[in-house]
C-alpha positions in Angstrom: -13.1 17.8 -19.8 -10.3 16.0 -20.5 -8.7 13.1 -19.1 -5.4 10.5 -19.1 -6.2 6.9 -20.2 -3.3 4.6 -19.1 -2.5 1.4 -20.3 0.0 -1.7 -20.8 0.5 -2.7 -17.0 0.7 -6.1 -15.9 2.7 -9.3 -14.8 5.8 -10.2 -15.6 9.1 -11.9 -14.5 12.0 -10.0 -12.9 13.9 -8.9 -15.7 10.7 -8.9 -18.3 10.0 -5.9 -20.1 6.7 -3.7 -20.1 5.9 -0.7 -21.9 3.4 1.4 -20.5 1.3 4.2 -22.4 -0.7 7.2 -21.4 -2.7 9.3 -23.8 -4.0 12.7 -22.7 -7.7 13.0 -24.6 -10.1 15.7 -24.5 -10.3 18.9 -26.8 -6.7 19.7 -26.4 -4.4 22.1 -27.7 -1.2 21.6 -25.7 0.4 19.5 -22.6 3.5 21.1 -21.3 4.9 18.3 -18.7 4.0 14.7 -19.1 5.3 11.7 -16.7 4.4 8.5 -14.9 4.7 8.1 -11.1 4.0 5.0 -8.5 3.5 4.1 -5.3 3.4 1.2 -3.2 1.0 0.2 -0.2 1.9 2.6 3.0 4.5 4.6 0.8 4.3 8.0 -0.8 3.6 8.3 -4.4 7.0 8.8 -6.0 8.2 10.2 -9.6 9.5 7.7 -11.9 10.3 10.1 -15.3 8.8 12.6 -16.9 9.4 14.8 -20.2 8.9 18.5 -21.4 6.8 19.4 -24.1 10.6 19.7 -26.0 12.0 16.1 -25.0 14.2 17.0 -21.9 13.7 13.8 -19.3 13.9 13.6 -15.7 14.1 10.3 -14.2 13.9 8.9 -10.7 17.9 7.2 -9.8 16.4 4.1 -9.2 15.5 3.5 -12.9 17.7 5.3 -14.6 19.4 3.0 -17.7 16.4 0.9 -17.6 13.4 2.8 -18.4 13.0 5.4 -21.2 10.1 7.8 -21.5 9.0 9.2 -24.9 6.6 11.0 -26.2 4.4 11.8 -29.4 3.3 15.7 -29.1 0.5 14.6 -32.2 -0.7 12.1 -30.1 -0.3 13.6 -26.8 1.0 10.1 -25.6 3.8 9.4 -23.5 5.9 5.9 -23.6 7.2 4.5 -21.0 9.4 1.6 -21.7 10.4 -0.3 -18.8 13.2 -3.2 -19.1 15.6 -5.4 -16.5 12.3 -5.0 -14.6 13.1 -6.2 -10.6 10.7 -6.7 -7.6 10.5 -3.3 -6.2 9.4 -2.3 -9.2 6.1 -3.6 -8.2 3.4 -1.0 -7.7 0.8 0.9 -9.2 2.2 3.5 -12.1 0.0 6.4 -12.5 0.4 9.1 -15.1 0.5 12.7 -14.7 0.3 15.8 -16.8 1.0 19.5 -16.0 -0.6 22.1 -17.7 -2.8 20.5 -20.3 -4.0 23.6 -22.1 -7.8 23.0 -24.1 -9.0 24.4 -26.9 -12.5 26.1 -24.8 -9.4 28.2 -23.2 -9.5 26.4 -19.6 -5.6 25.0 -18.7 -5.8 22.3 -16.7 -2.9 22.3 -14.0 -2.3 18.9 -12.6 -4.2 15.9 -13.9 -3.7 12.3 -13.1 -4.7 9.1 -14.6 -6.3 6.0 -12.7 -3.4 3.9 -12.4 -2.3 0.9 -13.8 -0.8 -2.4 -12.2 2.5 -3.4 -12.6 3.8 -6.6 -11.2 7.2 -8.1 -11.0 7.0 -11.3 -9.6 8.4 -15.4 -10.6 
């Protein structure tokens, strides 16, 4: 079994900075695709960024110069690190994985984590 165990939401001001971080856990041997989406009440859950197993990023327009995903391949961690932080940034970040690969030979296509808070309120 594995699993993705998010943390570092929480509340800050508009214009704070969080850093949120995910590690994948479980007899692993490989993640290919790591990332973190959200979503908002009565909205569909949305990509934010994500990152190949090599470092190429993808991120969503809206965040694009103020958040930067990393990640530690050792660790199977990704980093998001989110600054100039505004409003609609409000909503609950969830992290994703594609193809986590485990060492009793199972490959785990799509897993998501529980979700995490993040609010961006004065």
């Amino acid at each position: 079994q594995v699993q993705l165990v998010e943390s570092g939401g929480g509340l800050v001001q508009p214009g704070g900075s969080l850093r949120l971080s995910c590690a994948a856990s479980g007899n692993i041997i490989s993640v290919d695709v790591m990332g973190w989406y959200r979503q908002t009440p009565g909205k569909q859950r949305e990509l934010v960024a994500r990152i190949t197993r090599d470092g190429s990023t993808d991120y969503a327009d809206s965040v694009k110069g103020r958040f930067t995903l990393s990640r530690d391949n050792a660790k199977n961690t990704v980093y998001l690190q989110m600054n100039s932080l505004l409003p609609e940034d409000t909503a609950v970040y969830y992290c994703n994985a594609e193809r986590i690969t485990s060492s009793n030979g199972f490959i785990y296509y799509l897993t998501w984590g529980q979700g995490t808070q993040v609010t961006i309120s004065s």
